[in-house]
N, C-alpha and C positions, 0 to 999 in steps of 0.2 A: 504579402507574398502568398502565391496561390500554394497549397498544402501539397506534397505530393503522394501518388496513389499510392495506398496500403498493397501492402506484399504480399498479403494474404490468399487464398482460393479456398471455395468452399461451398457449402450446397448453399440453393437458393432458397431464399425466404418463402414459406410454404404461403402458398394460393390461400387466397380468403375462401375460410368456412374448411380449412384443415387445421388440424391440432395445432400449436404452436411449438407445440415437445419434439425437437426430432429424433430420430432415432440414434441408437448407437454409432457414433463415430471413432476411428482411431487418430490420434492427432499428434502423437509420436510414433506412430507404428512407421510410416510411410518413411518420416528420417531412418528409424531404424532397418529398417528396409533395404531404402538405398546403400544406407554405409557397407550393409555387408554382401550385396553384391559388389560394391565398389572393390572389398578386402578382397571377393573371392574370381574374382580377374574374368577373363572370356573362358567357357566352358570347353571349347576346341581346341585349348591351347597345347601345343605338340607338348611331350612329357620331358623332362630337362633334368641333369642331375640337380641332387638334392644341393643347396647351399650351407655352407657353413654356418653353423647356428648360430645367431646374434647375440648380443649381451643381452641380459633381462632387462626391459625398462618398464618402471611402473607404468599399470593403465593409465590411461586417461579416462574420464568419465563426462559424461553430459550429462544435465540435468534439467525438469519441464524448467518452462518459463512461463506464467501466465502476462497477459496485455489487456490492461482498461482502456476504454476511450469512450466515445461517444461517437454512436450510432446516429443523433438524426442532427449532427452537425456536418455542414459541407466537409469532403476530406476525409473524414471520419469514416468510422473502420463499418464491420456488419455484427458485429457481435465478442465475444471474450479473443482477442488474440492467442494463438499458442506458438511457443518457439522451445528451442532448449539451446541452454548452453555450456563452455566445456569449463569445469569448475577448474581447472589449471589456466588456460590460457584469458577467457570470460568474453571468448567469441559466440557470436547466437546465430543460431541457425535457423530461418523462417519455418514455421508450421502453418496448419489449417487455423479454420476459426471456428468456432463455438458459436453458434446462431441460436435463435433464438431469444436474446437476452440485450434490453433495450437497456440503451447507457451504460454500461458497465462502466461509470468512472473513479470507481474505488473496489478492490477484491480482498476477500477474507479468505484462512482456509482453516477450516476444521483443526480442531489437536489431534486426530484421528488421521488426516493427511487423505481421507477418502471420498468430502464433502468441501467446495470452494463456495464460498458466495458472491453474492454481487448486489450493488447498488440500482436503482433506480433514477438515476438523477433531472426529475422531469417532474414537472407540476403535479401529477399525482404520483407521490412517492410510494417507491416500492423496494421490497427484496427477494432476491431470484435466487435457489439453491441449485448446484448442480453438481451430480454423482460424479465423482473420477475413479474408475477401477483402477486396478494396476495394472493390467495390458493396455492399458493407455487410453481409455475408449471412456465418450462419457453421457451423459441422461440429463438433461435441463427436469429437476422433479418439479417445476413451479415457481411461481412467485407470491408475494402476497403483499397485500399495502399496509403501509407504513402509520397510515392516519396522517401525515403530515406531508409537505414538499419541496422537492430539491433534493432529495435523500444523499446525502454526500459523504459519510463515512458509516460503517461499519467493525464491527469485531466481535469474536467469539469469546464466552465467558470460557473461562478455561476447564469449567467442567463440562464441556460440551453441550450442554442441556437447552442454553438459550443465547439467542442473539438479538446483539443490541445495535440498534441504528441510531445519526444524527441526521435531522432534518434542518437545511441549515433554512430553507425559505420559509418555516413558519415555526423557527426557534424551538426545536421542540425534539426529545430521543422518545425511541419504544422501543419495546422487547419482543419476542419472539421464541415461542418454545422452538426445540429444536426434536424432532424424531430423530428413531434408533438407525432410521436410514436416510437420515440427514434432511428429511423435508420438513419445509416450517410449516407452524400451524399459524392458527389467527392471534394479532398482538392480546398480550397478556397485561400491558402497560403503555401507557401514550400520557409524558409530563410535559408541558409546557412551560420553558423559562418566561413565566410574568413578572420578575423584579429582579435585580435593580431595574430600574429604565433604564433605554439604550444609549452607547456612548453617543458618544459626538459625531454628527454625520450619519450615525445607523437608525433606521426607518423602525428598525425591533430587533428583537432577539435571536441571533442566526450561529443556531447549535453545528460546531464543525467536524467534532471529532467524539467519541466515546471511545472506552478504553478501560479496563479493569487491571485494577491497580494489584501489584506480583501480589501483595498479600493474598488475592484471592477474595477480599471479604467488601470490598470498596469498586465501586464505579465512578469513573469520572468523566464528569462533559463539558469540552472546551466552547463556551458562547464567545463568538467574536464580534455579538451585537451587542450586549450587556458588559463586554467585559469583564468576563465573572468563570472563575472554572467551579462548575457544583460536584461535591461530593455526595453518592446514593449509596444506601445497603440496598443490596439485593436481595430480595425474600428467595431462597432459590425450589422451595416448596410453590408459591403462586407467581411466579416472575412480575414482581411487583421494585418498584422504588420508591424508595424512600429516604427523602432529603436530610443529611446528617451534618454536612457543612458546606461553607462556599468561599471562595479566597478571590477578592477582590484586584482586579490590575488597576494599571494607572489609567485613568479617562482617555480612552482615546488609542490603546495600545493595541487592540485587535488580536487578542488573543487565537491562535487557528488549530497548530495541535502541539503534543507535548512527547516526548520518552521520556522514560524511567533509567534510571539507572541501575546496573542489576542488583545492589544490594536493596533496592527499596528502598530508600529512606531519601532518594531527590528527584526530582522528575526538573528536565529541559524543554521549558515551554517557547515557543517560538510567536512574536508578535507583528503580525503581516504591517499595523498601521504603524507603530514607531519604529519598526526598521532595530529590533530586541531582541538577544536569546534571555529567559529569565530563566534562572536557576532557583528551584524551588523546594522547600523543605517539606518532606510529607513525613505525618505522623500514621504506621501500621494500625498502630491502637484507635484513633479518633478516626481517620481518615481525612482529617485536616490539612490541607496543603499552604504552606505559606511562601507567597513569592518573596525574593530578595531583591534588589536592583537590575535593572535590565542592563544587558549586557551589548557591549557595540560587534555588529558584524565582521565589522573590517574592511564594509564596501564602502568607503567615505560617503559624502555628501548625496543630495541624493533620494529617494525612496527607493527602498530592497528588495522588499516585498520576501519578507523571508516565508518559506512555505512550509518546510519540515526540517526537523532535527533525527538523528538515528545516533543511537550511543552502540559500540560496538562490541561483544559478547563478553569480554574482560573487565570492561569499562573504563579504559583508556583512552577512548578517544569519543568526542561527539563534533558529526557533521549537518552542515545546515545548507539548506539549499536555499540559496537566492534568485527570484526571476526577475528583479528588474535590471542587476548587471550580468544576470546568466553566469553564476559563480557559484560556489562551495566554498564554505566555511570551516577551518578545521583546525580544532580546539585541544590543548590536553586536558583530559579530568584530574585534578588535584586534590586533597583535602579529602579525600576518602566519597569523591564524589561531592563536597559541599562549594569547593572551588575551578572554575572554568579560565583557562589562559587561552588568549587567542595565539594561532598559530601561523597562519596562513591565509589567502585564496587562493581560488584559481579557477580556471574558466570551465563551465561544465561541458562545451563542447558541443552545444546545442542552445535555442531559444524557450526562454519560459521554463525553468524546472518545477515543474509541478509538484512533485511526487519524489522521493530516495525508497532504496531499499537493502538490504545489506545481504548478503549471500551465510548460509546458513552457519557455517565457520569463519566469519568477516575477515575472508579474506579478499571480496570482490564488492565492489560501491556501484549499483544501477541509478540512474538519474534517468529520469520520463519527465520528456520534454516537449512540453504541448504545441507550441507555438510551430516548432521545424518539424514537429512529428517524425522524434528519434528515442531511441534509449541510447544513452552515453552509457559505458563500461569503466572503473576506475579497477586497477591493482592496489591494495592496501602493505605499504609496507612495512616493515618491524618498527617502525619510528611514527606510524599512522599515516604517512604521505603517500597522497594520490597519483598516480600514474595512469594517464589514459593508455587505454590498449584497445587499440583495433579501430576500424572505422565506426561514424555512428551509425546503428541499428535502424533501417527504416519502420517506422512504427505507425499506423494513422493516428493523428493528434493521441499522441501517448502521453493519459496522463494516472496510470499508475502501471508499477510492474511489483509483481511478487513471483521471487524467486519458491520453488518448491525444493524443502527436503531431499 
């Protein structure tokens, strides 16, 4: 099915032998704009007694929306999507787009909330910072290469200082200092997963996800070519790694990425090839993670293709998103976080979920759905149960969204 055109508008890709930086843009200035000429009605309008005053009803609020895609696939968008949406209802409203910035198919943002990153996801892998002020305006400050390719996930250590990437096509994470105004420098670290050998079927070692574990002291990187999740300290005086342990899946399980649970002590890994949530023990102290049994989707028979799990701010609930039956998974956490009950499915409302995200107070579920190039919206309610609301979002091949703060 042919993709339909991205919603977006936005300046044009600067002419060969100009900067590639552009200038300041505003990218919710122009929503916020409109809305309140919309409040503040035609200027000529004859003068009318005053109305009885209303009851008070709480605001409503909007919030940015960032959009991943890829730029040099047919369909695909020109650069970072922006939208915002209304944190009560979890309607989104189209924005500009953030150009400059090739692949974006995975986004990070700062702990600072004032620097977003972005992936690379292209034979010579890269990561691209770019400044978001609070008037809404923002600065692509660069990018820089990865050392590796296919860069397909990213995240910020929580001290702000360094960023860590996974290179899934040459199995491999690096680090990144990070400056006081959010621009990277040149990598500080580049490990290559060279053992175990790769599962079954996998040509090598295809690192998916990195991700520092609450403790703070521990990094973890999910290989879905080794099947192998490694645990690194991080030096955070030379951003260096160094291998302290590594927790073995079952042959053939395809490990892709994992949450934590908030107390730390289990992470939910999800396994693209055996169609698995695994529920995993991690030790704060060693940084040991150990898997327990894989757990069944609940999409019967079959391949899943499960892609991501999100455990939600309490930790009552973990959702898993499936692309081969275009469903969601929804689980309660039991056992103080050590035991998972399935609960449910149901349909995401779109093709291919790539990507979940969870709105900052979970009380809203994003699903980026690559395949129909949508974001689907879910209602989370007091029991964890999904409700769609609203139509889906047209997105081009949308396959990440992160809600902002």
């Amino acid at each position: 099915m042919k993709p339909s055109p991205h919603p977006y508008s936005g300046p044009e890709r600067p002419a060969p032998g100009r900067p590639a930086r552009p200038g300041r843009r505003g990218f919710l200035g122009g929503l916020l704009a409109t809305a309140a000429v919309a409040a503040a009605g035609p200027a000529h309008a004859a003068a009318r007694p005053a109305p009885a005053p209303a009851p008070p009803t709480a605001p409503r609020a909007t919030r940015p929306l960032l959009l991943g895609t890829y730029t040099s696939e047919a369909g695909g968008g020109a650069g970072i999507g922006t939208a915002a949406y209304d944190t009560a209802t979890g309607a989104i409203t189209p924005g500009s787009v953030i150009t400059g910035v090739d692949n974006p198919s995975y986004l990070a943002l700062h702990p600072s909330g004032s620097t977003v990153y972005a992936v690379a996801e292209q034979d010579a892998g890269a990561v691209t910072a770019v400044a978001l002020a609070p008037d809404g305006t923002y600065e692509v400050l660069g990018s820089r290469p990865t050392g590796g390719s296919g860069t397909t996930h990213l995240s910020v250590h929580p001290s702000g200082r360094w960023l860590l990437s996974a290179n899934y096509g040459s199995g491999s994470v690096a680090v990144h200092p990070v400056a006081e105004d959010g621009a990277l420098g040149e990598p500080t670290d580049l490990v290559t997963h060279s053992s175990p050998p790769p599962g079954p079927g996998q040509g090598g070692p295809h690192a998916h996800q990195i991700v520092t574990a609450p403790d703070g002291d521990h990094v973890l990187a999910v290989d879905l070519g080794t099947d192998t999740v490694y645990t690194y300290a991080l030096d955070e005086s030379a951003g260096t790694l160094t291998e302290v342990s590594r927790a073995a899946l079952t042959p053939g399980a395809g490990p892709r990425h994992l949450a934590f649970h908030p107390d730390g002590r289990f992470a939910y890994l999800a396994c693209e090839l055996d169609n698995t949530l695994v529920v995993c023990a991690y030790d704060p102290a060693t940084g040991a993670l150990t898997p327990g049994p894989g757990q069944p989707t609940g999409t019967g028979s079959g391949t899943s293709y499960p892609s991501q799990p999100v455990v939600t701010g309490d930790g009552a609930y973990v959702y898993l998103a499936n692309r081969g039956p275009n469903s969601l998974t929804r689980y309660a956490v039991e056992d103080d976080g050590a035991t998972l009950r399935l609960l449910d499915t149901v349909p995401v409302g779109g093709d291919w979920p790539r990507q979940l995200a969870l709105s900052p107070d979970s009380s809203l579920l994003f699903a980026a759905n690559q395949r129909s190039s949508t974001v689907t919206v879910f209602g989370i309610g007091p029991d964890g149960s999904l409700t769609a609301v609203g139509d889906p979002f047209p997105a081009p091949v949308a396959v990440c969204v992160l809600p902002l703060p």
